[in-house]
Each structure stands twice: as structure tokens, then as C-alpha cells.
N, C-alpha and C positions, 0 to 999 in steps of 0.2 A: 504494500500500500504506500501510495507516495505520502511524502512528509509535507503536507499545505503548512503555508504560513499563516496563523495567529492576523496579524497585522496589514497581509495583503489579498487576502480572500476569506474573510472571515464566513461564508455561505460555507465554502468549500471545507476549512478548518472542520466548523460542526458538524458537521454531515459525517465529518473522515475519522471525529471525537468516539462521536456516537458508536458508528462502528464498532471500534477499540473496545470503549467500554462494555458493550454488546458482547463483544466474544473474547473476554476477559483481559485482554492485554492490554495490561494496568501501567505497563513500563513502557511500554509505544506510547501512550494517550501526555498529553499536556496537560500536568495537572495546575500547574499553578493557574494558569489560563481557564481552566475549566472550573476552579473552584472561584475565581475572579467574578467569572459570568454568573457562577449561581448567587453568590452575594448581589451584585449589580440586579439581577432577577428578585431578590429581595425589597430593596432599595423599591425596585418601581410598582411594588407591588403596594409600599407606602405610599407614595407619589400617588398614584391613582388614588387612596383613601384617601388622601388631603385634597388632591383635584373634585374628587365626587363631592365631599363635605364644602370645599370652597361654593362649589356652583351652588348648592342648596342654601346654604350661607345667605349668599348672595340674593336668591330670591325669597328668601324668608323675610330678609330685610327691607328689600323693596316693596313684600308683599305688606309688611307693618305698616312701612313712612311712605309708601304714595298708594294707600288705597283707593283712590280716582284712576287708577292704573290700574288697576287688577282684571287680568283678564284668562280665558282658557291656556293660552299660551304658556304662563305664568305656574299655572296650578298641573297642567303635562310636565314640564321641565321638575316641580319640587315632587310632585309622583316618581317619577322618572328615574330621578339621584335616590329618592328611598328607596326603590327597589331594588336599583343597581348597589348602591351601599350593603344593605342585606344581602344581595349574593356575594358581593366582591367579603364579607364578613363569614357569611358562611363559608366561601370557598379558603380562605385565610383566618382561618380561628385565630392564630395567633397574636394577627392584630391586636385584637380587642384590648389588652391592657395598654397598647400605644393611642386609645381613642382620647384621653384628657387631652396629653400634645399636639394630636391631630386636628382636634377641633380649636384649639387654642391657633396652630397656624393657619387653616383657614380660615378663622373669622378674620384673622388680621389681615389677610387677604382680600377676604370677599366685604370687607369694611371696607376698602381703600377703593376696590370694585363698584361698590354701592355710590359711594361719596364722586366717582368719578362716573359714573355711569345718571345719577337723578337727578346731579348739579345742584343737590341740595347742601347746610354746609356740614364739612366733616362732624362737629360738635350732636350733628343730630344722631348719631348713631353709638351708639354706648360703644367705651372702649375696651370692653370684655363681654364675651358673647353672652345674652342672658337667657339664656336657654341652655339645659341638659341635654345631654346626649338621647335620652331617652325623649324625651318632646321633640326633638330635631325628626327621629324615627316614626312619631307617630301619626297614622296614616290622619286621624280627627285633629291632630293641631294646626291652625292655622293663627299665627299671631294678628290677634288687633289692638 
């Protein structure tokens, strides 16, 4: 099996990883590279929690401070990141005790999103999210 590079075919690398590992040849395979990638695999599997949490964030708060705004668009997108949230949790249990810091980064995100996005001023939007984890999640909360 030819020896792909890491750093100039990285398709071809995985594929050729895979293999190795497959039919046990542990001393062929790259492992610092391949342990690299499963971290890196970790890492965005947070990312997407804090993405998903930002978006919802974001139109929870909209949905509060411009209720003359509220429309189906609004209430599909905050269904939408709930459900995706609950799989992306179920699929990643282990998340869960990284959810404080999660939400803690995205509201500070989707605060900055809100205040840039309604042109309303920054001061109207609390500067710690006031909502639990659990009201974020649930399907009857809608903040007014």
C-alpha cells in the first residue's frame, strides 16, 4: 500500500488510515495524525453545540425585545435548533456537562448577534443569559 501524505492528500491519507486500521496494521497506520483528527472530531462536535445554542440564543432574544417581529419564520428556526440540539445531545452524551460553558458562549455570541442584527441598543439585552438550559429546551417556552 503506498504511503499518502498526511498534509498533501489528506482524502487519500484517510481512506489509506482506514484501511490499516481495518486489517490491523497498527505500525503502517499514522498514528499521531490519526489521533490528531479524532481530537479535532471532538472539538467540532462542541462547535456545533455552541453554533446550534448561538442560533436559538439569538432568536429567543429577538423573539422577547421585538415582539412586533414575530413571525413563523422565527418560531421554525427556534423548533428547528431544539430538535437539532436534542439529537446532536443524544448523539454526544458527553457533552452534557460542557452545557453551562456552552451556553454561557453562545449567548455572548448571539447577544452581540441580537444587538447587531435589531439595531436596538446593546444595554437592552441582559449581559448573562436569563434563561436555563432547561427552558432554552423546552418545546412551550416562548419568552415574553
Amino acid at each position: 500500500m503506498p504511503n499518502t501524505n498526511y498534509d498533501t492528500d489528506f482524502y487519500a491519507w484517510a481512506n489509506e488510515q482506514a484501511v490499516l486500521l481495518r486489517s490491523g496494521k497498527l505500525r503502517e497506520a499514522d498514528i499521531e495524525h490519526i489521533a490528531e483528527e479524532i481530537e479535532s472530531m471532538g472539538r467540532t462536535e462542541k462547535r456545533e453545540l455552541v453554533s446550534r445554542l448561538t442560533v436559538l440564543l439569538l432568536h429567543l432574544l429577538k423573539w422577547k425585545f421585538q415582539p412586533g417581529q414575530r413571525g413563523a419564520s422565527w418560531q421554525v428556526t427556534i423548533r428547528n435548533q431544539r430538535r437539532a440540539l436534542m439529537r446532536h445531545l443524544s448523539d454526544n452524551p458527553s457533552l452534557t456537562p460542557q452545557l453551562p460553558e456552552a451556553v454561557e458562549d453562545a449567548y455572548f455570541a448571539a447577544r452581540g448577534d441580537a444587538y447587531a442584527e435589531t439595531g436596538l441598543s446593546e444595554e437592552t439585552f441582559p449581559d448573562v443569559c436569563p434563561w436555563q438550559f432547561e427552558q432554552l429546551m423546552d418545546a412551550e417556552f416562548w419568552p415574553d
